[in-house]
N, C-alpha and C positions, 0 to 999 in steps of 0.2 A: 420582537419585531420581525419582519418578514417581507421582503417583495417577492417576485415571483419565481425568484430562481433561488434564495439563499434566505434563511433565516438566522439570526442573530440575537445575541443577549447582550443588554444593555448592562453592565455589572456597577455594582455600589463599588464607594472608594475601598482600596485595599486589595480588589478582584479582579481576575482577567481571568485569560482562555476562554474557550468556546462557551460552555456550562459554565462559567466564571469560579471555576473548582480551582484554583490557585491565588491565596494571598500573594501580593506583589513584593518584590524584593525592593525594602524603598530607596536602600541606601545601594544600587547598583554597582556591586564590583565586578561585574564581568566586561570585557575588554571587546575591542574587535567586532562589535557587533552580532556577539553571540547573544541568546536568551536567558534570560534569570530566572529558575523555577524555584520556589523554597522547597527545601527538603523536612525543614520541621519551624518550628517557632524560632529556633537560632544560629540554624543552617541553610544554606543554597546551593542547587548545582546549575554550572555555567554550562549550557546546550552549546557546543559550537558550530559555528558555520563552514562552509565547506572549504578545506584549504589552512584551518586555525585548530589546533589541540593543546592540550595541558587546562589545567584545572582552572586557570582563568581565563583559557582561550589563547592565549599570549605568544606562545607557538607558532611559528608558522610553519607547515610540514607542506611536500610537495607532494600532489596523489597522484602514482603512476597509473594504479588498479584499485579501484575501490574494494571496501571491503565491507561488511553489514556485521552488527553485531546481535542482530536479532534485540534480544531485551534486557538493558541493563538495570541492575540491581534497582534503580529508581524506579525501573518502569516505562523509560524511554527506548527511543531505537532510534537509528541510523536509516536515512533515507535520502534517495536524491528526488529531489520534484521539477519537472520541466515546464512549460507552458502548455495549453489544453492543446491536445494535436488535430490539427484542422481535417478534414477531409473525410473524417470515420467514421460517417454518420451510417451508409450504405457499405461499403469496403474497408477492411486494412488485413494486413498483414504483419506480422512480428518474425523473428527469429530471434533467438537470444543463446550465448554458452552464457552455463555458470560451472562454478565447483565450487563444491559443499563445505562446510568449513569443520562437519561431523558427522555421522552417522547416524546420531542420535536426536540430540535436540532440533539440529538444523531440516530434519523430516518431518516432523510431527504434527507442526499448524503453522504452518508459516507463507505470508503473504511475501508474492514477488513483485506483481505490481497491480495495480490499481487505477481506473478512474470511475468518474460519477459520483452520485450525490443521495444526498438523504431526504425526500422530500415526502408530499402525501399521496403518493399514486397509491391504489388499491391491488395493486400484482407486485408491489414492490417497485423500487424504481430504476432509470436503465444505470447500469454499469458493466464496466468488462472487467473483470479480474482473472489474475492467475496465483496459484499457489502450490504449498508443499502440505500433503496431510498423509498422514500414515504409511508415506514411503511413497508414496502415487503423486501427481501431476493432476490437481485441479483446474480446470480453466471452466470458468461460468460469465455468461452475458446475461444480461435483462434487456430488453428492445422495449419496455413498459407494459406489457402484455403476457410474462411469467417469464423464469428464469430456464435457460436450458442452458446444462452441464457435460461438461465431458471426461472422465477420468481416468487415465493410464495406467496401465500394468504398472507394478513395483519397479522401482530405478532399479540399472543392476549396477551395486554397486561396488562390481570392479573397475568401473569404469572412471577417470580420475576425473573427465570432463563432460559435463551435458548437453547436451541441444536440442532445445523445442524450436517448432514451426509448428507456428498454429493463424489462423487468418478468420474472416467472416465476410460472406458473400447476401446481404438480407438477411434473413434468419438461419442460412443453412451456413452450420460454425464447422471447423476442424482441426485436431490436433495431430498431429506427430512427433515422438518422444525418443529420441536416441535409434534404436533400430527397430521399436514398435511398429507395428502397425498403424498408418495412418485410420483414426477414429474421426466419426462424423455427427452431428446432431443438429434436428431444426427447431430453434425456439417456439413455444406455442403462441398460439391469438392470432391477431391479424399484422399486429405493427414490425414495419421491417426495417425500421430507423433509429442509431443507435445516439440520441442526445445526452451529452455528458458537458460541462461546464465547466468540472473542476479541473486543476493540476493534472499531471499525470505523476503519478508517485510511485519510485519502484524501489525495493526493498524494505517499506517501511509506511507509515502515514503520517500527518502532520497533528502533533497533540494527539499522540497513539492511543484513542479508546475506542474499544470494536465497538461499541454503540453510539458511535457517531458515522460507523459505515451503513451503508442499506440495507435492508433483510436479504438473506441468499445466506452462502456460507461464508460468514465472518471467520477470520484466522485471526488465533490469540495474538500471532508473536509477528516479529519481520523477517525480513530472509537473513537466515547467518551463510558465509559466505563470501 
């Protein structure tokens, strides 16, 4: 099913998630209002909510600083998601620190945040994302008219904390990465409006499967961190 902004699966009893790729946990032991995903025919693990930990959720821990764990053994990750942030259709602006949580894995393909949506535009459809790939600092927008990217020299990583500035003016986007050089790029086509619907999701996505993000450069994992 579909209206004009989101499409949807109707799923037969026993299924949910998006793709209805999860039998239901029938007998729900998770607490707190965290999620039930089965892990095989006679196991489940409890997703908790923000603020609940331990294997039933039942925990309650205080969060000074968040922290991402990229991808657990399941397959899941760690994310926070806000409401759709108004105003950013023409302009916005970010800054963000992070620190890394490794060297290794926490560089490699990793999403820091995200919005937009997956629908049937022919250039792909709009979203802004940023990320981690290969030691470098991805930031890609879509305005629905193709994708324009920008990517930073290798993080230097003596450094124990990061900070990107990056913003978008119409088409014409920009980053700057720790003491890099401020980098510039104009999205192609004609369209210079940046329509997005969904959450804003940073460290992670929600029901984390890179084929339910939009064409551009999809990141396997979420930010560790």
């Amino acid at each position: 099913f579909s209206d004009e902004e989101n499409w949807y699966c109707e799923c037969p009893k026993l299924y949910t998630g998006k793709l209805c790729q999860f039998a239901t946990c029938d007998e729900n032991p998770c607490g707190n209002g965290a999620t039930c995903f089965p892990k095989s025919r006679r196991d489940a693990v409890c997703l908790c909510p923000y603020g609940r930990s331990g294997i039933l959720c039942s925990d309650a821990i205080n969060i000074t600083q968040p922290s991402f764990s990229g991808t657990d053994v399941f397959g899941y990750t760690s994310f926070l998601a806000y409401s759709t942030i108004p105003n950013i259709i023409f302009y916005y602006e970010f800054r963000l620190k992070f620190q890394l949580a490794n060297h290794h894995s926490a560089l490699q393909d990793n999403l820091i945040f995200f919005t937009g949506q997956k629908g049937q535009g022919l250039n792909g459809d709009d979203f802004l994302e940023l990320g981690l790939r290969n030691g470098r600092v991805v930031y890609s927008y879509n305005l629905g008219s193709g994708t324009a990217t920008i990517i930073s020299k290798p993080l230097d990583l003596t450094l124990s904390v990061h900070v990107i500035h990056l913003g978008r003016n119409l088409q014409k986007g920009w980053l700057k990465v720790d003491d890099q050089k401020n980098k510039t790029v104009t999205s192609p086509g004609k369209l210079v409006g940046l329509n997005v619907f969904s959450e804003f999701y940073l460290g992670g996505y929600r029901e984390y499967t890179p084929e339910l993000l939009p064409k551009g450069p999809r990141f396997k994992n979420g930010f560790q961190g």
